[in-house]
N, C-alpha and C positions, 0 to 999 in steps of 0.2 A: 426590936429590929429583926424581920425575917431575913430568910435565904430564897428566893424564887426559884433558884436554881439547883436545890441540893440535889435533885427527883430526876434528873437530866443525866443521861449517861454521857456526860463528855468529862476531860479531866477537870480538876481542880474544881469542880462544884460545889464541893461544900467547903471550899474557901470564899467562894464570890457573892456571900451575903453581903446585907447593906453596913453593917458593922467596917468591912471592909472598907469604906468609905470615911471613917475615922480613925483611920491607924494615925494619921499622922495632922499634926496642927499646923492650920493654914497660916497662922503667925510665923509661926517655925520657916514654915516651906520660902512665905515672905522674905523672910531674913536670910536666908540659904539665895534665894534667888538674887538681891541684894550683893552680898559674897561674891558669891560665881558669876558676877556680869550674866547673867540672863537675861536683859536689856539688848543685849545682844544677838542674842539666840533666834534665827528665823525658823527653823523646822528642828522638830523631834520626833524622833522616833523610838514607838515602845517597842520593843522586839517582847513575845511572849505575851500581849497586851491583855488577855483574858478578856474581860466583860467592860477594861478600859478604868478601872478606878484611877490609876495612877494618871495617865494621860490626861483626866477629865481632873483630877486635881490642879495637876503639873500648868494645867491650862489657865488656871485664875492666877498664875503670878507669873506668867509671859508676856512678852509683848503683845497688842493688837494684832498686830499685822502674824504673829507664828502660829505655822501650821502642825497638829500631833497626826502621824501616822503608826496607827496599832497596826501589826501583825501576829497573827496568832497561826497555830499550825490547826487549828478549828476553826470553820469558818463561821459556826454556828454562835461562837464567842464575838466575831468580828462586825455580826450581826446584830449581837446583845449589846456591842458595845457603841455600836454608832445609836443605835435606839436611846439609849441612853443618853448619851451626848444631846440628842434631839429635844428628848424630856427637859433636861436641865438647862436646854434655852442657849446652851453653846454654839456660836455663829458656828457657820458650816466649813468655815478656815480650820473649825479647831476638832469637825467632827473625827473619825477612827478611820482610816480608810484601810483596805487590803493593800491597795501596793504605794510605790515609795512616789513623795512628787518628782518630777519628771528634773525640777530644778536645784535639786536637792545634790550639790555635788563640792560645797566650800567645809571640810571639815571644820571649819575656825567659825563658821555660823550654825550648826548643827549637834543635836544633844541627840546621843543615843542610849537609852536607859536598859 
């Protein structure tokens, strides 16, 4: 597994190899979402989202209908990570966006990570 991005002067680079992408077991994540009523959850937001691994996880054990919005304080990250979202075939509900949805104001239906 490479790093694309280690060569990149922005932060965290050479954390946001594809490794990154397995820290955590999608069974696991399943069972947590299960737990914590995620069934629930219409929007999330990654605050810090980098190149979006978590978001684009977080996204296969949510509901259909929930939307992830990454921000990062790099927009070049924000860029990396909706690309990414793209590749992976994630509807465009669940791609990275910069800012927050407009509808996004029930803290009892929203996850912020």
């Amino acid at each position: 597994m490479a790093n694309e991005f280690r060569t990149l002067d922005s932060h965290s680079a050479e954390y946001f190899g594809d490794t990154r992408d397995h820290w955590w077991n999608l069974d696991f994540l399943a069972l947590m979402a299960r737990r914590l009523a995620f069934e629930r959850v219409q929007d999330v937001l990654d605050v810090g989202c980098g190149v979006g691994h978590w978001g684009q996880l977080l996204a296969q054990v949510l509901p259909g209908n929930a939307r992830v919005a990454g921000v990062d304080r790099d927009p070049l990250w924000v860029e990396k990570a909706g690309a990414r979202a793209a590749a992976r075939g994630l509807p465009a509900a669940s791609a990275i966006r910069r800012r927050l949805p407009r509808n996004c104001r029930s803290p009892t239906r929203a996850l912020i990570w």
